[in-house]
N, C-alpha and C positions, 0 to 999 in steps of 0.2 A: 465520566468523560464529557467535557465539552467542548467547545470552541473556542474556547478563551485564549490570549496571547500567553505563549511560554516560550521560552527560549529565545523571547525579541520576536518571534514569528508565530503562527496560527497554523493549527491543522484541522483540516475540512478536505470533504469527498470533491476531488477534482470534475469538472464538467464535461464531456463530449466536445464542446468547443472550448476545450483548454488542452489539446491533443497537444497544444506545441511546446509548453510547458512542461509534459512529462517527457516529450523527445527531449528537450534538453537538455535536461535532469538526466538523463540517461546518458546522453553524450559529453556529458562533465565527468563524470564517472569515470577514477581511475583505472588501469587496464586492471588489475588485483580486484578493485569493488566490482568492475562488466564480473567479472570469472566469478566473483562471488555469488553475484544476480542470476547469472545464466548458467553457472554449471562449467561453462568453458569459457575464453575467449570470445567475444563477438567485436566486428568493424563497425564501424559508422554507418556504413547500410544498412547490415542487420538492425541496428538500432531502430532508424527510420523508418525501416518497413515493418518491424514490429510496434513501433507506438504509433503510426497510422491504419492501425488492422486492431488493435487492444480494447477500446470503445466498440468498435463492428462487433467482436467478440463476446461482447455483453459481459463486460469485465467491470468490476467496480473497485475507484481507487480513489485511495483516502492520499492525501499528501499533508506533507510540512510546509507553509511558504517563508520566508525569509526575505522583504524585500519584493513583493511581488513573484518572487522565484521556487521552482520546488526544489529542497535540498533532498525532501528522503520521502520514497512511497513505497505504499503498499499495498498491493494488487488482489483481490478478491476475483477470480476465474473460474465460473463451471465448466465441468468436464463430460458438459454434453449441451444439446442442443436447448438446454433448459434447464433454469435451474431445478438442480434435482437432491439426492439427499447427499450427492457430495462434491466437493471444491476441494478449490487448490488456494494458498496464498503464496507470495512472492513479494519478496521483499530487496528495496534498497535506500542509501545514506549516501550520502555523499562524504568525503573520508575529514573534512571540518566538522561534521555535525555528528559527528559519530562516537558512544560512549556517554549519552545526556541522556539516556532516557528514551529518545524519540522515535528512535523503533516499538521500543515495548508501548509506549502510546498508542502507536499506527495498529501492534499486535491487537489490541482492544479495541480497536474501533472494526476493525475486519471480524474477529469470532463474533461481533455484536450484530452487524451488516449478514454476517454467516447464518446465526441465531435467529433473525428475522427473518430469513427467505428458505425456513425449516430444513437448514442442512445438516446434518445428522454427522457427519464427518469432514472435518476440515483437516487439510494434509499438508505440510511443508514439506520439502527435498530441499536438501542442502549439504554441500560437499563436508566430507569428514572434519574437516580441519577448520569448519566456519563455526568454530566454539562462540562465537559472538549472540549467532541465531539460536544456536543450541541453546544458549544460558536463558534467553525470551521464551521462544518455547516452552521450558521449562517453569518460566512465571506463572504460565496458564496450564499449566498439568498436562502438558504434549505427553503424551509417551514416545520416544526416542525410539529408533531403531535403527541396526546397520546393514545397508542392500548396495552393493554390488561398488562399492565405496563410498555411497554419498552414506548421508544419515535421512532417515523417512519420521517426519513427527507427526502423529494423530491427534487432533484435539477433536472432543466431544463436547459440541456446545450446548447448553440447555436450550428447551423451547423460547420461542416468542412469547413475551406476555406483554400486555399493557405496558410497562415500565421501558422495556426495552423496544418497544417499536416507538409512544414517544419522545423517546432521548432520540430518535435517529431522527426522524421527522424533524425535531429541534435541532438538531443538529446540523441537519439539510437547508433549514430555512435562514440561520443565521450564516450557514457557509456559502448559499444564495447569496446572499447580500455582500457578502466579503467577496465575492466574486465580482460583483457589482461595484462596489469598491475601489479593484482592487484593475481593471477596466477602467475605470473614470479615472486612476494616478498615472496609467499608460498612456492614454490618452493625452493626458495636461504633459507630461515628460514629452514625446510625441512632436508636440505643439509648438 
């Protein structure tokens, strides 16, 4: 996994100060992709108030950009005050960018972000009928299962060693600078 350009666009860990990016990404999102994301139905609010609260939360998310824009992210969440030996991932696409691959991209850079901050169980939830996530999942040897209708996948990621903490580091420092980037084209647009 690296940073390199695919699909016309790059994917790199979005930054704290790039909160408006992923609200919007969020808010592109057709009502069927929101229901896919969240389980249910969410408005514009919820939106909002949730990716201005996602960074606070000590969430780590890898996105796609296209254009300076994020088309598809994926959310790395602990499920306590610290990370501890288990997380959550969350995932969404925007419904152009979806079936290339760039989920199952995002999939690999999260269980590797997971892998590194010794989390021992990484879990997706996702509705019965979201065969898309399932099939990803599956690339990474989730184990599946059915609860109270969604589908629950477990991945067990190996330890951190040397190799995979620096691909992330490298990872971080050239998606630093494409951030930098990526800032200076907003700016000259802007102008």
């Amino acid at each position: 996994m690296s940073d390199h350009q695919i699909w016309g666009g790059a994917i790199r860990k979005l930054w704290p100060t790039e909160g408006d990016k992923f609200r919007d990404h969020l808010l592109r999102l057709d009502a069927e992709s929101r229901r896919m994301r969240f389980a249910h139905a969410v408005s514009d609010a919820f939106i909002v108030d949730y990716a201005s609260r996602v960074h606070h939360m000590g969430s780590i998310i890898y996105c796609f950009l296209d254009g300076g824009d994020v088309r598809a992210a994926a959310e790395l969440r602990k499920l306590s005050a610290v990370w501890g030996e288990e997380a959550e991932a969350a995932f969404s696409v925007e419904r152009p960018w979806q079936d290339k691959g760039i989920g199952t991209e995002l999939m690999g850079r999260v269980i590797r972000a997971a892998r590194n901050r010794g989390i021992k169980r990484l879990y997706l939830s996702c509705l019965a009928e979201n065969g898309k996530m399932q099939a990803i999942a599956r690339k990474y040897d989730a184990a599946l299962r059915f609860e109270y209708g969604d589908v629950i996948g477990e991945i067990v990621p190996n330890g951190p060693d040397y190799f995979s903490i620096l691909a992330e580091e490298m990872d971080d420092r050239m998606g630093l600078m494409m951030a930098v980037l990526d800032l200076q084209n907003w700016r000259v647009k802007a102008a």
